[in-house]
N, C-alpha and C positions, 0 to 999 in steps of 0.2 A: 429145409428149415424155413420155418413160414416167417416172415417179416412182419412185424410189427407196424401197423397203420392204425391213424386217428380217421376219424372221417366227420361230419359238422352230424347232427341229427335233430334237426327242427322241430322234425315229431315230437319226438321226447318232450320240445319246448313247447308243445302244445300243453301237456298233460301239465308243466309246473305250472305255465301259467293259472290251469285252471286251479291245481292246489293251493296257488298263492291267496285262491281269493276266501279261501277258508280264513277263519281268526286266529288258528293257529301258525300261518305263516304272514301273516300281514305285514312283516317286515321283513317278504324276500322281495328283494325288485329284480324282477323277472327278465329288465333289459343291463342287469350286472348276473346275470345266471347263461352261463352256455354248458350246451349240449352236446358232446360225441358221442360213438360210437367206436371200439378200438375191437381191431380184426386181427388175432395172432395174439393175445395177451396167454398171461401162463400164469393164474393166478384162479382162485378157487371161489372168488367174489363175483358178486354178479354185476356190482356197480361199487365205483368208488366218487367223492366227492375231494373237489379239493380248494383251497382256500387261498388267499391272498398272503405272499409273504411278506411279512413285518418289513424287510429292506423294502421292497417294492413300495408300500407305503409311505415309507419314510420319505422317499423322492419324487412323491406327489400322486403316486397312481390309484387312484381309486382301490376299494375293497370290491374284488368280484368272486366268483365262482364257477369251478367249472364240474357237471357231473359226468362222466363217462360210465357207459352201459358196455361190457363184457359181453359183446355179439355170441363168443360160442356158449356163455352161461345163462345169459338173460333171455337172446331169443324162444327159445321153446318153455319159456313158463309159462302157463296161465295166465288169464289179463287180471286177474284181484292180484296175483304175485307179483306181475311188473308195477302197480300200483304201488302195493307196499313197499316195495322193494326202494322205487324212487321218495317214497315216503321219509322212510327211513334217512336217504342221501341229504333231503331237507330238512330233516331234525337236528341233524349238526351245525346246522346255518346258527347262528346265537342270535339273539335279535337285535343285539346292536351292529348285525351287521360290518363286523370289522372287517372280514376277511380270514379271520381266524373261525377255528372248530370246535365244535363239542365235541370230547371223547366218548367213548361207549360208554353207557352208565343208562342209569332207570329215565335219563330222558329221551334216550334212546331205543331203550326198549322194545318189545314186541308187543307189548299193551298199552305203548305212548300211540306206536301204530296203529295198533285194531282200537284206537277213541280217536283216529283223526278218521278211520275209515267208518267209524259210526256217525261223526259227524258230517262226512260227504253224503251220507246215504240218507241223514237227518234232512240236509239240507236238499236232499233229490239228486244232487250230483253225480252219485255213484255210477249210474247207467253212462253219463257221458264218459269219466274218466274211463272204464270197462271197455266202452268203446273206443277209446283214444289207443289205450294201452291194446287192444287186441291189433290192430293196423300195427303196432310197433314190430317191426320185423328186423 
């Protein structure tokens, strides 16, 4: 039976920063955003995000964010897929910022996706992210 481990993954933090600096996330702060990596999970997602609990707030702690990437599902995609894929984890971020999520719905989408990847590519970014995300191992 394989154990369940988190691990930090910086990488990953390479890539939001750089999608932070797109306009559509201008309201992720990158140093309330962390990163794993979970080795052993049993679950058919390639990433999940997850958000600030309301109590946790209530008693003074900041709104942060954590994304974890599904090593046996995430690792062997394609680096446009691990883009999207983390894309997608940021689109639930709301812009105020709370700690709390957006559910799945059309802002979520797969064509809210392929218009933030049109605007990386607008802005020349694409090639770095490509690159960031292909090192993602």
């Amino acid at each position: 039976m394989v154990k369940l481990k988190y691990l930090r993954y910086e990488e990953l933090c390479s890539l939001v920063k750089l999608l932070s600096t797109l306009s559509m996330f201008s309201h992720v702060d990158c140093n309330r955003v962390y990163c794993v990596k979970s080795v052993g999970a049993k679950t058919r997602a390639y990433a999940r995000i997850y958000g600030t609990p309301l109590a946790w707030i209530a008693v003074g702690k900041r709104p942060e964010y954590l994304i974890e990437v599904i090593s046996e599902r995430f690792t062997h995609l394609p680096p446009l897929k691990k883009v999207e894929v983390i894309i997608h984890e940021l689109l639930h971020i709301p812009y105020s910022f709370s700690g709390g999520l957006r559910s799945h719905g059309a802002y979520t989408s797969h064509g809210m996706v392929e218009s933030v990847v049109r605007e990386l590519s607008s802005r020349g970014l694409l090639d770095e992210a490509l690159s960031i995300s292909s090192r993602l191992g």
